[in-house]
py3Dmol code that shows the C-alpha trace and the ligand (Angstrom):
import py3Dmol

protein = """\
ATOM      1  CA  UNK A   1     -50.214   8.551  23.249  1.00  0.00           C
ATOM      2  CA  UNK A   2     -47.987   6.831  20.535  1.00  0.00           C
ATOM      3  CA  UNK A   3     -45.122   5.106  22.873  1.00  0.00           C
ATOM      4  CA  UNK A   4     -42.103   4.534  20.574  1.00  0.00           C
ATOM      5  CA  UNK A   5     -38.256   2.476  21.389  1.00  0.00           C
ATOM      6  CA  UNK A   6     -35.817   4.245  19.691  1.00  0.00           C
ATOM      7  CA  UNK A   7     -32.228   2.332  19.957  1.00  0.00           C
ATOM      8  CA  UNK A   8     -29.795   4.440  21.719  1.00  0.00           C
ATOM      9  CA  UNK A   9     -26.534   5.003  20.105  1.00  0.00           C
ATOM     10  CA  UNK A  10     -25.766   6.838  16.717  1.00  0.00           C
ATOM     11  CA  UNK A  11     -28.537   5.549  14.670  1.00  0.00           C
ATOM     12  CA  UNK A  12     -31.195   6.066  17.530  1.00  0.00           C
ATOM     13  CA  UNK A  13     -30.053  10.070  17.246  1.00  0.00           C
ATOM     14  CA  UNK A  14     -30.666  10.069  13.901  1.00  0.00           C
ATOM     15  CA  UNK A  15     -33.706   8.418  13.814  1.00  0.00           C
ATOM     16  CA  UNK A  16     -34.872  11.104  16.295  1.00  0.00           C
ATOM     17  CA  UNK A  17     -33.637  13.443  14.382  1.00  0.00           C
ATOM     18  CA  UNK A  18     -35.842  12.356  11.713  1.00  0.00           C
ATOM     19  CA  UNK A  19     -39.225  11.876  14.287  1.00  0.00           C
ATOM     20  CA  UNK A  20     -38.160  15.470  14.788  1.00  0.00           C
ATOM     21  CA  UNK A  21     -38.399  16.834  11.421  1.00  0.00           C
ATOM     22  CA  UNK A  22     -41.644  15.408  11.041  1.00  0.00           C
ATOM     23  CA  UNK A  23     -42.874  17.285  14.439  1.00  0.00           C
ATOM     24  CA  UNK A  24     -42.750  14.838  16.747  1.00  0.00           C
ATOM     25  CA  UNK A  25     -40.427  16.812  19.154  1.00  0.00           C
ATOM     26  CA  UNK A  26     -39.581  16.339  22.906  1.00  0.00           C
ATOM     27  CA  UNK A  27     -38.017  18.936  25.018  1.00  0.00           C
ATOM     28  CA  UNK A  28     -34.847  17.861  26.988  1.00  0.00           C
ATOM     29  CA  UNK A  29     -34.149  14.910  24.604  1.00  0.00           C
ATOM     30  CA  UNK A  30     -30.829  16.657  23.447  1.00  0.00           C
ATOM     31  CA  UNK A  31     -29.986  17.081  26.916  1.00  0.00           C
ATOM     32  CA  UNK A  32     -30.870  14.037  28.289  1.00  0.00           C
ATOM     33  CA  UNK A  33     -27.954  12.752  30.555  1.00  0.00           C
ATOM     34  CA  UNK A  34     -28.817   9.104  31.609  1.00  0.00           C
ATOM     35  CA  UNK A  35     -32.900   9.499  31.636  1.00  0.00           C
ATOM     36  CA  UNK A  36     -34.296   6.959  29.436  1.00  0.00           C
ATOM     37  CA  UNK A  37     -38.185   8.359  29.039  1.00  0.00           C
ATOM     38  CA  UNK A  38     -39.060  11.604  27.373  1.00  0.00           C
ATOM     39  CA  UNK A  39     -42.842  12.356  26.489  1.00  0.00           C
ATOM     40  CA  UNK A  40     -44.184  15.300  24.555  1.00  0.00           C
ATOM     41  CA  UNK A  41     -48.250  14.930  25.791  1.00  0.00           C
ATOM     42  CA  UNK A  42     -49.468  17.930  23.405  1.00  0.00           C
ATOM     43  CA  UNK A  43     -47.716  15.922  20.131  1.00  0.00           C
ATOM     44  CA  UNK A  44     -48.846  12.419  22.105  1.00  0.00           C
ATOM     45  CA  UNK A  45     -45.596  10.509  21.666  1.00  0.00           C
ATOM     46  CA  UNK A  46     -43.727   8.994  24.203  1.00  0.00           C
ATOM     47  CA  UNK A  47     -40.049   8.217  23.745  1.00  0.00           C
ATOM     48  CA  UNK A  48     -37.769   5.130  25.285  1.00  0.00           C
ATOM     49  CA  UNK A  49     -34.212   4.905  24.901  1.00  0.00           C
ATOM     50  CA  UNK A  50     -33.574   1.142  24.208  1.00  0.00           C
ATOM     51  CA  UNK A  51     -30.546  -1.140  23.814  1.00  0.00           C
ATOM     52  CA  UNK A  52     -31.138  -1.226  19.913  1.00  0.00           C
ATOM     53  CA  UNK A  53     -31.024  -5.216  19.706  1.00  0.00           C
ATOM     54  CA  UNK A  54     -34.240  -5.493  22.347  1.00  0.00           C
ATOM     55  CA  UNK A  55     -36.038  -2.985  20.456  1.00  0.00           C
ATOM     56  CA  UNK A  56     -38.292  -5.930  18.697  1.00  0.00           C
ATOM     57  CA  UNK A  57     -38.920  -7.057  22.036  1.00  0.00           C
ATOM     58  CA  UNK A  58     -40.944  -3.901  23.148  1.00  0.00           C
ATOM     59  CA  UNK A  59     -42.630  -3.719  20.216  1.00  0.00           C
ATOM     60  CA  UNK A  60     -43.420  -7.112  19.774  1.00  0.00           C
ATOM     61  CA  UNK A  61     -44.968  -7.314  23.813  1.00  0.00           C
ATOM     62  CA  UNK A  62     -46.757  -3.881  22.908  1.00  0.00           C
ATOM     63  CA  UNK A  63     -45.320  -1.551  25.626  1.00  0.00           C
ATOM     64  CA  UNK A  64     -44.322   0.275  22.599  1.00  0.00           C
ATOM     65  CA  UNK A  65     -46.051   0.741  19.656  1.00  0.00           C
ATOM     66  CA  UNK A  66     -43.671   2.105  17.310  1.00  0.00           C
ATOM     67  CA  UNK A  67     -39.808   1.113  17.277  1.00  0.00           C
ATOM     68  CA  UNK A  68     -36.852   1.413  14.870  1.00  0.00           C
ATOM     69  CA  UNK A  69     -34.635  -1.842  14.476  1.00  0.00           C
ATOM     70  CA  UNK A  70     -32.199  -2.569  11.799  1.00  0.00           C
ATOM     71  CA  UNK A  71     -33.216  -5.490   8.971  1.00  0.00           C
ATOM     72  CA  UNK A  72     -30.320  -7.847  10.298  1.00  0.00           C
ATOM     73  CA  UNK A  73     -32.134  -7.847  13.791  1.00  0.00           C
ATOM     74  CA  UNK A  74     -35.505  -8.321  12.281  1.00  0.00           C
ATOM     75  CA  UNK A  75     -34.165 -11.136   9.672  1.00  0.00           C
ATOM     76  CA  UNK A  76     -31.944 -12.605  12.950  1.00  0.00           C
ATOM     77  CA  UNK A  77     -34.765 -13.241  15.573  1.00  0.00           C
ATOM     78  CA  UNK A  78     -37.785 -12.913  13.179  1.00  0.00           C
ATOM     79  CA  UNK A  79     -40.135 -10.807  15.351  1.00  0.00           C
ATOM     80  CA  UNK A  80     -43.825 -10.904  15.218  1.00  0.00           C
ATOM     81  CA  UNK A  81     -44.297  -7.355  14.217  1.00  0.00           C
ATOM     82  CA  UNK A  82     -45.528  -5.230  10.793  1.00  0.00           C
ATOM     83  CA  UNK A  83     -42.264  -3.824   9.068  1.00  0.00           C
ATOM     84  CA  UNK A  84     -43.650  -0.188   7.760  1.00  0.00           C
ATOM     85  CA  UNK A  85     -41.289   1.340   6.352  1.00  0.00           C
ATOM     86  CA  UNK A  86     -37.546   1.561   4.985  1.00  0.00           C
ATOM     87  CA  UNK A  87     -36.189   4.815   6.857  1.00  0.00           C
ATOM     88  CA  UNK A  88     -32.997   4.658   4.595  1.00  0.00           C
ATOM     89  CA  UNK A  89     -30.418   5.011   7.515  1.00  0.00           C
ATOM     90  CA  UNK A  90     -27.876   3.101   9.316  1.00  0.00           C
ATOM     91  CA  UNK A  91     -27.066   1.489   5.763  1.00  0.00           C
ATOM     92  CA  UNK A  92     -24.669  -0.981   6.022  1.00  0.00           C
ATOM     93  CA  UNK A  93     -24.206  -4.919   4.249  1.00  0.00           C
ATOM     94  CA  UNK A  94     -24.526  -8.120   5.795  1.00  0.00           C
ATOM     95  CA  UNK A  95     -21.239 -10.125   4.704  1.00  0.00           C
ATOM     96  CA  UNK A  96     -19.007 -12.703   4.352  1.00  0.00           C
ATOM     97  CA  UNK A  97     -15.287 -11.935   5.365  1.00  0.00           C
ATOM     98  CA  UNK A  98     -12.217 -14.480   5.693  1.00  0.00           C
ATOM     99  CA  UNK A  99      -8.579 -13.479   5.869  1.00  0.00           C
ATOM    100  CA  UNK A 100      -6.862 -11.986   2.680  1.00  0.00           C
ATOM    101  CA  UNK A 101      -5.172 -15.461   2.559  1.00  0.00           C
ATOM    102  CA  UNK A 102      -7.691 -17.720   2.846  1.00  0.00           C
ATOM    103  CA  UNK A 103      -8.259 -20.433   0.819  1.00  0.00           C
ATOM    104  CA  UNK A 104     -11.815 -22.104   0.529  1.00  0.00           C
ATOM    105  CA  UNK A 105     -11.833 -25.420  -0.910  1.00  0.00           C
ATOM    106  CA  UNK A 106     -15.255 -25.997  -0.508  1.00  0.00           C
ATOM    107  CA  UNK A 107     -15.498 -29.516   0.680  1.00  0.00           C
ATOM    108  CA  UNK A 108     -14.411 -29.088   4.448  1.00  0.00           C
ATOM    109  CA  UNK A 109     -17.173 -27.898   6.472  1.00  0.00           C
ATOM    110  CA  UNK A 110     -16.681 -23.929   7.091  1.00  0.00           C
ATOM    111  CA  UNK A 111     -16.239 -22.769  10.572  1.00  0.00           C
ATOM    112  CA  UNK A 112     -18.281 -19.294  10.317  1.00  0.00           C
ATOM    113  CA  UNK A 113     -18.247 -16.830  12.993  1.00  0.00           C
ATOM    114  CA  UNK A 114     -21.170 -14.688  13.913  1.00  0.00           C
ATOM    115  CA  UNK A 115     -23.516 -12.797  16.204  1.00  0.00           C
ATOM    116  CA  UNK A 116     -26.140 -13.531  12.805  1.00  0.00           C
ATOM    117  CA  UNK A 117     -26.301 -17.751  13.806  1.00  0.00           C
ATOM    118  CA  UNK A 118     -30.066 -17.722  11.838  1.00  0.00           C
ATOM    119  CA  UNK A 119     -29.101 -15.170   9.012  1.00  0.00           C
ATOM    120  CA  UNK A 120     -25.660 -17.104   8.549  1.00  0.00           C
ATOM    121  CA  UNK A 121     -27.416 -20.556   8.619  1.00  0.00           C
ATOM    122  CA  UNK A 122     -29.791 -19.622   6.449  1.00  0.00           C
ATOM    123  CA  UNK A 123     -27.482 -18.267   4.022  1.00  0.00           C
ATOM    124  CA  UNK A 124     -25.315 -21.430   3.342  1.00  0.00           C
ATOM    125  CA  UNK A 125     -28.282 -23.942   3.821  1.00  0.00           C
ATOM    126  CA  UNK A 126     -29.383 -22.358   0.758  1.00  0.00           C
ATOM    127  CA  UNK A 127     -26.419 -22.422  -0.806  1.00  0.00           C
ATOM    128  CA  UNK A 128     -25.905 -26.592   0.507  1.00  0.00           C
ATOM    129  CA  UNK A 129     -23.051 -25.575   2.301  1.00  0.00           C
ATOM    130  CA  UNK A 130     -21.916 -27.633   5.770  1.00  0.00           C
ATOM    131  CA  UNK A 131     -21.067 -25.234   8.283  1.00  0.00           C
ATOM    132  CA  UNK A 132     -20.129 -24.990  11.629  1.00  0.00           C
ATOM    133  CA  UNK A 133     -21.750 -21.757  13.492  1.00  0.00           C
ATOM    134  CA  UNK A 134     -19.436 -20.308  16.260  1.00  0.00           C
ATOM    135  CA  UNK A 135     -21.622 -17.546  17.825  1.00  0.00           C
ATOM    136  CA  UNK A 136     -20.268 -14.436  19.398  1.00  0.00           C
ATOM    137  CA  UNK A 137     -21.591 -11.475  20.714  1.00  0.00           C
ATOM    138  CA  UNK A 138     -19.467  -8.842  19.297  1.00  0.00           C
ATOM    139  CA  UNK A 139     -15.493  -8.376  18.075  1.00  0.00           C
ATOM    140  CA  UNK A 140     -16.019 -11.174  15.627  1.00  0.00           C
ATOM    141  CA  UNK A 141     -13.134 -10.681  13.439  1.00  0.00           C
ATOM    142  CA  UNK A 142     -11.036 -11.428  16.006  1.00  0.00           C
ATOM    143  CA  UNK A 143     -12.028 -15.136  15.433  1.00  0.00           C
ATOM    144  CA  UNK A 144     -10.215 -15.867  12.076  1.00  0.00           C
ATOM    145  CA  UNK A 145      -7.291 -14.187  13.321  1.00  0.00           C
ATOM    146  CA  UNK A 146      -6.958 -16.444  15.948  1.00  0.00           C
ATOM    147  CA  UNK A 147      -7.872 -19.473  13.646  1.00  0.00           C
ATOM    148  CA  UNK A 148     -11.163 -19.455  15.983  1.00  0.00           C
ATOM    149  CA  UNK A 149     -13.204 -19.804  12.690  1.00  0.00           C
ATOM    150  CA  UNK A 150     -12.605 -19.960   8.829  1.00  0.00           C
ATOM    151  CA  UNK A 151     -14.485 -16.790   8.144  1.00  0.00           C
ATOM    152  CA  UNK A 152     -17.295 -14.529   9.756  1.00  0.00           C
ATOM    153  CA  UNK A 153     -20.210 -13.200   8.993  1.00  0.00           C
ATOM    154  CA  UNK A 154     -20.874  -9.701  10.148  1.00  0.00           C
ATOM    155  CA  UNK A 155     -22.243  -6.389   9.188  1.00  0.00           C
ATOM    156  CA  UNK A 156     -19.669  -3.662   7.174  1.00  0.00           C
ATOM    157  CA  UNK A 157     -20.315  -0.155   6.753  1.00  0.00           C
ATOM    158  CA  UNK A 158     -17.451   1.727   6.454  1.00  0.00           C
ATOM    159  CA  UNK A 159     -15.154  -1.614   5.983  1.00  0.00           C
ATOM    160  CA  UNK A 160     -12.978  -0.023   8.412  1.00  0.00           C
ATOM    161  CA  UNK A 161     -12.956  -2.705  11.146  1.00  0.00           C
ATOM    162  CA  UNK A 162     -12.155  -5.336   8.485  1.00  0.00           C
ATOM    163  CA  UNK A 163      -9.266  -3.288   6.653  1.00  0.00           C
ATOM    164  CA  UNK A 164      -7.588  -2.693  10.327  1.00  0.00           C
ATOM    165  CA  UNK A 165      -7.811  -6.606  10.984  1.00  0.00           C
ATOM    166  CA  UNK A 166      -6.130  -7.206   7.421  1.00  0.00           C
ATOM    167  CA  UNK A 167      -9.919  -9.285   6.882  1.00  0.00           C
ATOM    168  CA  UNK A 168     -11.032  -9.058   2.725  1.00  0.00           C
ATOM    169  CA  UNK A 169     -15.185  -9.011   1.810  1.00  0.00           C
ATOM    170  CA  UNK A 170     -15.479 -12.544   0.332  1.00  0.00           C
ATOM    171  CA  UNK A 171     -19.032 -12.305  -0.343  1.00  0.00           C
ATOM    172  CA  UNK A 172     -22.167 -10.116   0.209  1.00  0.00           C
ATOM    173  CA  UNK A 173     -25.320 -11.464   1.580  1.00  0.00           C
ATOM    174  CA  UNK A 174     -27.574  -8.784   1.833  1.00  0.00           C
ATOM    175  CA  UNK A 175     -28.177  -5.142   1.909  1.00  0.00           C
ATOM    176  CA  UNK A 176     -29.168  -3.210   5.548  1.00  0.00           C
ATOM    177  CA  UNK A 177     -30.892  -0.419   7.164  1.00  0.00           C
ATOM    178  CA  UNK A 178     -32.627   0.584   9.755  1.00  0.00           C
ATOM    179  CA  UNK A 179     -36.862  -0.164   9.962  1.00  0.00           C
ATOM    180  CA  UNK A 180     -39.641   1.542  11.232  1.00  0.00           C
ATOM    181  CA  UNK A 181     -42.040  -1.261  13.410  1.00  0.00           C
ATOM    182  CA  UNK A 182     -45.256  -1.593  15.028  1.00  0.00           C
ATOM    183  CA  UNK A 183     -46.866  -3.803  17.389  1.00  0.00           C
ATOM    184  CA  UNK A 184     -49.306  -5.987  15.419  1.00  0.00           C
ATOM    185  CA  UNK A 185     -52.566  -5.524  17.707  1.00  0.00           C
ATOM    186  CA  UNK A 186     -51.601  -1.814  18.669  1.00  0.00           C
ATOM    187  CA  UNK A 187     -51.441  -0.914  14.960  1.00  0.00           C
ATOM    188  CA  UNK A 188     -55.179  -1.695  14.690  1.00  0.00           C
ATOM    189  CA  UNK A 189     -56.077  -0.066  17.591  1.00  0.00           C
ATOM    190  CA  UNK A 190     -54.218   3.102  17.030  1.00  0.00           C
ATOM    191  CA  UNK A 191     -54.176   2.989  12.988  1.00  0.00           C
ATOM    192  CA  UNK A 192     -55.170   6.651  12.521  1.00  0.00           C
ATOM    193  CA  UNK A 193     -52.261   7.926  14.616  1.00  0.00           C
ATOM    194  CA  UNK A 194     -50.066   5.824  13.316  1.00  0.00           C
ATOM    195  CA  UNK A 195     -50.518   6.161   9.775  1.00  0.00           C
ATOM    196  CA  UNK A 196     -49.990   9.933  10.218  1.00  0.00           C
ATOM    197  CA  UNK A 197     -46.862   9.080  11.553  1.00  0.00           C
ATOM    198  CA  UNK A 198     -45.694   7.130   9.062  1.00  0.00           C
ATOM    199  CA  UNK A 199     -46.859   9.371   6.428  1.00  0.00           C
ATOM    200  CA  UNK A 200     -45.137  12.576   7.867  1.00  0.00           C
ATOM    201  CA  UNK A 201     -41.833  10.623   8.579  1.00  0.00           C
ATOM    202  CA  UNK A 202     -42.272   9.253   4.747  1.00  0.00           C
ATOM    203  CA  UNK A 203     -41.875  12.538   3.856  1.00  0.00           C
ATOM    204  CA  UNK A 204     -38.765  13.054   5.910  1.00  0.00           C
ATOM    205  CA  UNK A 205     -37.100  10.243   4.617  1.00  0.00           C
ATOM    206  CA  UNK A 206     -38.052  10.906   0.850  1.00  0.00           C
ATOM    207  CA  UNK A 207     -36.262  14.943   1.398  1.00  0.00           C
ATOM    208  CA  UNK A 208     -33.113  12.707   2.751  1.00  0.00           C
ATOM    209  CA  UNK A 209     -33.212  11.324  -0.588  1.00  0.00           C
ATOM    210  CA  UNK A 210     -33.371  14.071  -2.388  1.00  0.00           C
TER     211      UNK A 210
END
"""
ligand_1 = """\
22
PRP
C -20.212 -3.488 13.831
C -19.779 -4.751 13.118
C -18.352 -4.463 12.754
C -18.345 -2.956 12.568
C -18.347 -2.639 11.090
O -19.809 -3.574 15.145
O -19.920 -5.881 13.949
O -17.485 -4.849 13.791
O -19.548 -2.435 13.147
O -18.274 -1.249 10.857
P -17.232 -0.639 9.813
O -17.363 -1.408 8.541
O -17.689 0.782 9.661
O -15.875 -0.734 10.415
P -20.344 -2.599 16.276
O -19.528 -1.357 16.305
O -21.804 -2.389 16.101
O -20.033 -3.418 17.591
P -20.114 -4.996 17.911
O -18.792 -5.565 17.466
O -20.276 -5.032 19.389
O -21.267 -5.586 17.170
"""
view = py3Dmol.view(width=600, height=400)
view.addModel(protein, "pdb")
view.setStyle({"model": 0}, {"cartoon": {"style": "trace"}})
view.addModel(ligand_1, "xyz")
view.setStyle({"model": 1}, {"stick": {}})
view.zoomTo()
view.show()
């Protein structure tokens, strides 16, 4: 039995979708009011519905095997788990964002807001900047609205969220989407089932690009 975390929300549907495709079915899963464990035993997977940020934290203790977190997650907390493969959804950026007024005069430290602290740290260390990291858990762009910080870093997608909060893209720090992950010691004990996994949702994700 291959026991795999798929985040709940949007991009956990689909990224079933996808497991799906690639025969990995589970009866009921459409259907699933609040039940968080579906298992197909004749296909051997087993599927948990996970918030999509703890994800890495199943995978990484091994009471799943498989999982599907996004690269910001996996760049944020650093996770000791393979990475096996782009699936090519959820894209989105990682960015910088300020308000369509601001003015950056590059010697004051920057106040940055963020739920990324190590991704936005990281990001202006390299770049010699002194910051100050405000970290939020969510709604960040209220924060230079309400003078909270200087700008945020956050993820975009549609650029929706910043357009309705008059917030401008200042800079882009790095492209995102969402990864297929394996426990490290799992993967060598279950290699051959896994592989064929990867390999058959490979092939999903390659028609998606087609
Ligand atoms: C994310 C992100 C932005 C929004 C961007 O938030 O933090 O707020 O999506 O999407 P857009 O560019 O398509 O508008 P999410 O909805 O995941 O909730 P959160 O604020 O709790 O992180």
């Amino acid at each position: 039995m291959i026991n795999i975390a798929l985040p709940k929300g949007r991009l956990g549907e689909r990224v079933y979708d996808l497991f799906e495709k690639a025969g990995f079915e589970c009866s009921d899963m459409r259907d699933r009011g609040r039940k968080l464990i579906f298992e197909n035993e004749d296909k051997g997977v087993r599927y948990f519905w996970v918030k999509p940020s703890d994800v890495p934290v199943y995978v990484e203790r091994g009471v799943a095997d498989l999982g599907i977190a996004g690269k910001d997650i996996l760049l944020e907390r650093k996770p000791e788990v393979y990475e096996l493969l782009d699936l090519k959804l959820g894209n989105c950026r990682m960015c910088v964002a300020a308000m369509e007024d601001f003015y950056d005069d590059g010697e004051k430290t920057l106040r940055v807001a963020t739920e990324f602290k190590n991704i936005a740290s990281a990001y202006y260390r390299k770049q010699g900047r002194d910051i100050d990291i405000i970290k939020l858990h969510g709604s960040v762009e209220l924060a230079p609205i309400l003078g909270l910080s200087d700008v945020i870093v956050d993820i975009v997608e549609t650029g929706t969220t910043l357009v309705e909060n008059n917030l401008v893209i200042t800079e882009e720090i790095l492209p995102i989407s969402a990864r297929l992950i394996s426990n490290k010691a799992n993967f060598k004990f279950k290699t051959a089932e896994i592989k064929r996994i990867i390999s058959l949702i490979k092939e999903q994700v390659e028609e998606g690009d087609k």
